[in-house]
C-alpha positions as CSV (number, residue, x, y, z in Angstrom):
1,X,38.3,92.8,70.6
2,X,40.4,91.6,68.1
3,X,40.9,95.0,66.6
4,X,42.0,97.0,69.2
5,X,45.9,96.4,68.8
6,X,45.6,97.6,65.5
7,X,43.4,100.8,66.4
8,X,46.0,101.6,68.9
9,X,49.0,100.8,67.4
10,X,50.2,104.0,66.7
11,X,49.2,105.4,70.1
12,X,52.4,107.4,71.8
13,X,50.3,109.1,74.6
14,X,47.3,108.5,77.0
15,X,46.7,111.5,78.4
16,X,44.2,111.6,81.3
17,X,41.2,112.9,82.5
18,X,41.9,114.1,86.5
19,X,38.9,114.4,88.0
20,X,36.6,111.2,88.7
21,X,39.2,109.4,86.3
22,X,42.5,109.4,88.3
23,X,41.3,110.7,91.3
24,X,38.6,110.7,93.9
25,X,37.3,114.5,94.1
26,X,34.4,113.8,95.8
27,X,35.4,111.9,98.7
28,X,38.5,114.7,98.9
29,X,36.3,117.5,99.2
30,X,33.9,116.4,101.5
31,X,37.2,115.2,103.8
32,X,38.5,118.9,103.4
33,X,35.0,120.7,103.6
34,X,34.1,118.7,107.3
35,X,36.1,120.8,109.7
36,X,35.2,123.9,107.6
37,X,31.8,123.5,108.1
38,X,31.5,122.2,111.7
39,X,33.0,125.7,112.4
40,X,30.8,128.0,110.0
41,X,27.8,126.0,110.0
42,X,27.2,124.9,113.5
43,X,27.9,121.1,112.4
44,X,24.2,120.7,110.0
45,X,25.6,120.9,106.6
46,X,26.5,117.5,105.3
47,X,29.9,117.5,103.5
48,X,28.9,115.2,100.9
49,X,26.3,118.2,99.6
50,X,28.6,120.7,99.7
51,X,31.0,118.6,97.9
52,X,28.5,117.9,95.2
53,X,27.4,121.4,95.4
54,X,30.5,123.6,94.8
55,X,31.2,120.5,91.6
56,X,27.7,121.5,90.2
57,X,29.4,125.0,90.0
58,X,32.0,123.5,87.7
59,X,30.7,123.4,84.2
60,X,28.6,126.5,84.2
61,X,32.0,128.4,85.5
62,X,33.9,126.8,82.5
63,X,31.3,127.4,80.0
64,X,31.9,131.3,80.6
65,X,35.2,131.0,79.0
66,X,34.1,128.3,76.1
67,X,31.9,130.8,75.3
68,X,34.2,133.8,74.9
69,X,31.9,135.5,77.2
70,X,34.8,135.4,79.9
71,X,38.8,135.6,79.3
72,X,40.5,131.7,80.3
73,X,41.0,131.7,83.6
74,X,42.7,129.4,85.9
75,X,40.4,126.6,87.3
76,X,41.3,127.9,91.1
77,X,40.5,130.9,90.3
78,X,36.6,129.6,88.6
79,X,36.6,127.4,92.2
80,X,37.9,129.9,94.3
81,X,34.5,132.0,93.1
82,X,32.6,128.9,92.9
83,X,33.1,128.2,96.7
84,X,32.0,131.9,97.1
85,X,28.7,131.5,95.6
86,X,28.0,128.1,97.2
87,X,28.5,129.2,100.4
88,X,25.0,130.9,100.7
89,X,23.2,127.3,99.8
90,X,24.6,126.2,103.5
91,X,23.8,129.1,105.3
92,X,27.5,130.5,105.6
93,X,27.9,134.2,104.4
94,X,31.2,134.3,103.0
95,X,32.4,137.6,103.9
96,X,31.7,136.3,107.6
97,X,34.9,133.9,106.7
98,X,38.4,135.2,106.3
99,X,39.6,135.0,103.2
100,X,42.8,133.5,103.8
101,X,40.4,130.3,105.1
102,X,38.6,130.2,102.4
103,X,41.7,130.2,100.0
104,X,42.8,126.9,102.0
105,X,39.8,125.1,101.9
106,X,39.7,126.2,97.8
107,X,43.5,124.3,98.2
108,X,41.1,121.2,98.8
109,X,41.0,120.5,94.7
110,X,45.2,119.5,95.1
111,X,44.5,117.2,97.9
112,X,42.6,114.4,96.4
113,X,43.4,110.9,96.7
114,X,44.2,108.8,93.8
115,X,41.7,106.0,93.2
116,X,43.4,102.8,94.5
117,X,44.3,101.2,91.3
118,X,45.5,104.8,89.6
119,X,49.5,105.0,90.4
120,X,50.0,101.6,90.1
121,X,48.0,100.9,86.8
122,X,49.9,104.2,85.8
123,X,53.1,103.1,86.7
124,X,52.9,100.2,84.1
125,X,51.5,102.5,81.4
126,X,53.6,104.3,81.6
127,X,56.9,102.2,80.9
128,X,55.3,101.6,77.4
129,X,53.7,105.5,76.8
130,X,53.8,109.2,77.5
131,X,51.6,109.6,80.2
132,X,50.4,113.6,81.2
133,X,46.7,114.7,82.5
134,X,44.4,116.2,79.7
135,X,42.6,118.0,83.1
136,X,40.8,121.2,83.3
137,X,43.0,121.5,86.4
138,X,45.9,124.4,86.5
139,X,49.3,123.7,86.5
140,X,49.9,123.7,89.8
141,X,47.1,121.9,91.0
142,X,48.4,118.7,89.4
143,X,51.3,119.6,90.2
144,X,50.4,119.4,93.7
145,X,48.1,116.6,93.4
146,X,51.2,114.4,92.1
147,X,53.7,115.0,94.5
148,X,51.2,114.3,97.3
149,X,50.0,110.9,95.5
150,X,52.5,110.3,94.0
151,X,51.2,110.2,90.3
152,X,53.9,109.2,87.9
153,X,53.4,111.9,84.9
154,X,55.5,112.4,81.9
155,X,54.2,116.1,81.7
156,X,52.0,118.1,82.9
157,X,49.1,119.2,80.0
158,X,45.7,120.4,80.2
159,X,43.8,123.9,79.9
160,X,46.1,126.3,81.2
161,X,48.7,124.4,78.6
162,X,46.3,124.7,76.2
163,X,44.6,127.9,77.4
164,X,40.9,125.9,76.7
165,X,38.6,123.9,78.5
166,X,37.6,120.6,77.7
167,X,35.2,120.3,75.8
168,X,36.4,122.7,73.3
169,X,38.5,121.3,70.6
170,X,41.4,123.5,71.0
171,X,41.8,121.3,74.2
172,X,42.5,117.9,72.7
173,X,44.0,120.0,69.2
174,X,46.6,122.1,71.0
175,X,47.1,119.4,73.9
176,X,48.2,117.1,70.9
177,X,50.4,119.9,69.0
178,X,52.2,120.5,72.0
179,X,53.2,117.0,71.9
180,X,54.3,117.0,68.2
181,X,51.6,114.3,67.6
182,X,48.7,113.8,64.9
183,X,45.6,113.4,67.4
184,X,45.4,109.8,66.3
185,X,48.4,109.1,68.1
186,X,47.3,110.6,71.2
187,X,44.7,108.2,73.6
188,X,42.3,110.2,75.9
189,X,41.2,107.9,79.0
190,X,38.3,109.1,80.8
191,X,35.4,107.5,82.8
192,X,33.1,110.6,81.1
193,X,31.4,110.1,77.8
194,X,31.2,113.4,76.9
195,X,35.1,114.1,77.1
196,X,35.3,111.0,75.0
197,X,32.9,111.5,72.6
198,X,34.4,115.6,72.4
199,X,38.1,113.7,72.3
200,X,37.2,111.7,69.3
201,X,35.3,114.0,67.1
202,X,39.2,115.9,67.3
203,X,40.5,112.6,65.7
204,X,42.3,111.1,69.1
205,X,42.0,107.6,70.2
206,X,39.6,106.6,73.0
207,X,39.7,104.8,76.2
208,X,36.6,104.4,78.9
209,X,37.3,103.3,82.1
210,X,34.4,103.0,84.8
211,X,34.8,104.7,88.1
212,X,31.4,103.5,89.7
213,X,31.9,105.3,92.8
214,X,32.7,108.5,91.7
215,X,29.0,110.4,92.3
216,X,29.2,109.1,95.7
217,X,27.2,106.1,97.6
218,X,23.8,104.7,95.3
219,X,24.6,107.0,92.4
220,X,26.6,104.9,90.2
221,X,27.9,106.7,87.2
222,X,26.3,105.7,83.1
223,X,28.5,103.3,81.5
224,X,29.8,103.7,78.6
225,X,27.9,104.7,75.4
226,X,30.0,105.2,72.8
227,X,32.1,103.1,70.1
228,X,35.1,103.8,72.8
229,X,38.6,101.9,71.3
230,X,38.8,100.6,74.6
231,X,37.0,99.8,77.7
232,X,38.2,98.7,80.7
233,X,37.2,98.4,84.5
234,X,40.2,99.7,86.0
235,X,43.5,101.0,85.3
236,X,45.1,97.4,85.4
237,X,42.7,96.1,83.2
238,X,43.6,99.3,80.9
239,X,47.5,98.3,81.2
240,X,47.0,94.6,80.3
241,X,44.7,95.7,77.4
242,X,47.5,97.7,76.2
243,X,50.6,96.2,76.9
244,X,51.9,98.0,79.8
């Protein structure tokens, strides 16, 4: 423990993991998806499911355009044609639903509640750092996201900034570069090892914070498992640990 001051002392940004991290997409969703599907699907569809369902959608739609097999594309766009294909799964044909709905219930994803210790453990961070989301989120998703929870960023970064998707390098490389930092003065805090693990192979500092309620009720999240800089339980532990 001793160490970490000196691992982090040349830290000028923590940038942020959104989802799971900052803010609660899960419980958002569902919230958004419930009138949506007591109208299309006659009440039986749990909103929970379909929450997790259209997320399961998330990675595979990314990986299209880490490959190279797809042009970057904005993340509404990869959920816009997510919630398309998921619809089937609940027994809703989507060309039975106008598309204008269906574009405002894709607008769930920029309605998400902050997890309750987020803005305020950000706020403090944030008189000592750069603070800006490393998201796969667009622009104006966090955008929107901020203004209705009032998130306190320095900046808005993240793949359309960076025109990659984590995990790629180019994510945490070019997110760094636009700040006119090395990587090792950049911080990535994430409650997902793999973003971590990705982050630190490209040289930037690391912090873990556990979200043990983001998968929902009785599916608590892994820990950490990685030599992480930092771990903390929350975002005030994370300020305190770091001086904010």
């Amino acid at each position: 423990m001793s160490e970490l001051p000196r691992l982090l002392e040349n830290v000028r940004a923590l940038v942020f993991d959104v989802f799971g991290t900052v803010v609660d997409w899960r419980s958002g969703v569902a919230r958004e998806a419930a009138p949506f599907l007591a109208r299309h699907a006659n009440g039986a569809a749990d909103p929970g499911a379909f929450a997790d369902a259209w997320r399961k959608r998330y990675q595979p739609a990314m990986e299209e355009v880490r490959s190279g097999r797809r042009p970057f594309a904005r993340l509404d766009v990869l959920h816009r044609e997510n919630l398309a294909g998921v619809l089937p799964e609940f027994g809703i044909d989507p060309a039975t639903v106008p598309g204008a709905e269906l574009d405002e219930l894709n607008l769930a994803w920029h309605r998400l509640d902050p997890w309750p210790d987020a803005v305020a453990g950000l706020t403090r961070l944030k008189s000592r750092y750069i603070i800006a989301p490393l998201s796969n989120g667009n622009i104006i998703m966090m955008l929107d996201m901020a203004k209705r929870a009032g998130l306190p960023w320095d900046a808005i970064l993240g793949a359309e900034v960076a025109q990659a998707y984590k995990t790629s390098p180019q994510a945490y490389l070019r997110t760094a570069d636009i700040l006119a930092m090395q990587p090792a003065e950049v911080c990535l805090v994430a409650a997902h090892n793999n973003d971590l693990a990705a982050a630190a192979k490209c040289g930037l500092r690391t912090a873990f914070v556990y979200r043990p309620n983001e998968s929902g009720p009785g599916r608590t999240p892994p820990g950490p498992d990685g030599e992480w800089d930092v771990i903390a339980r929350d975002f005030g532990e994370l300020a305190t640990r770091l001086g904010g």
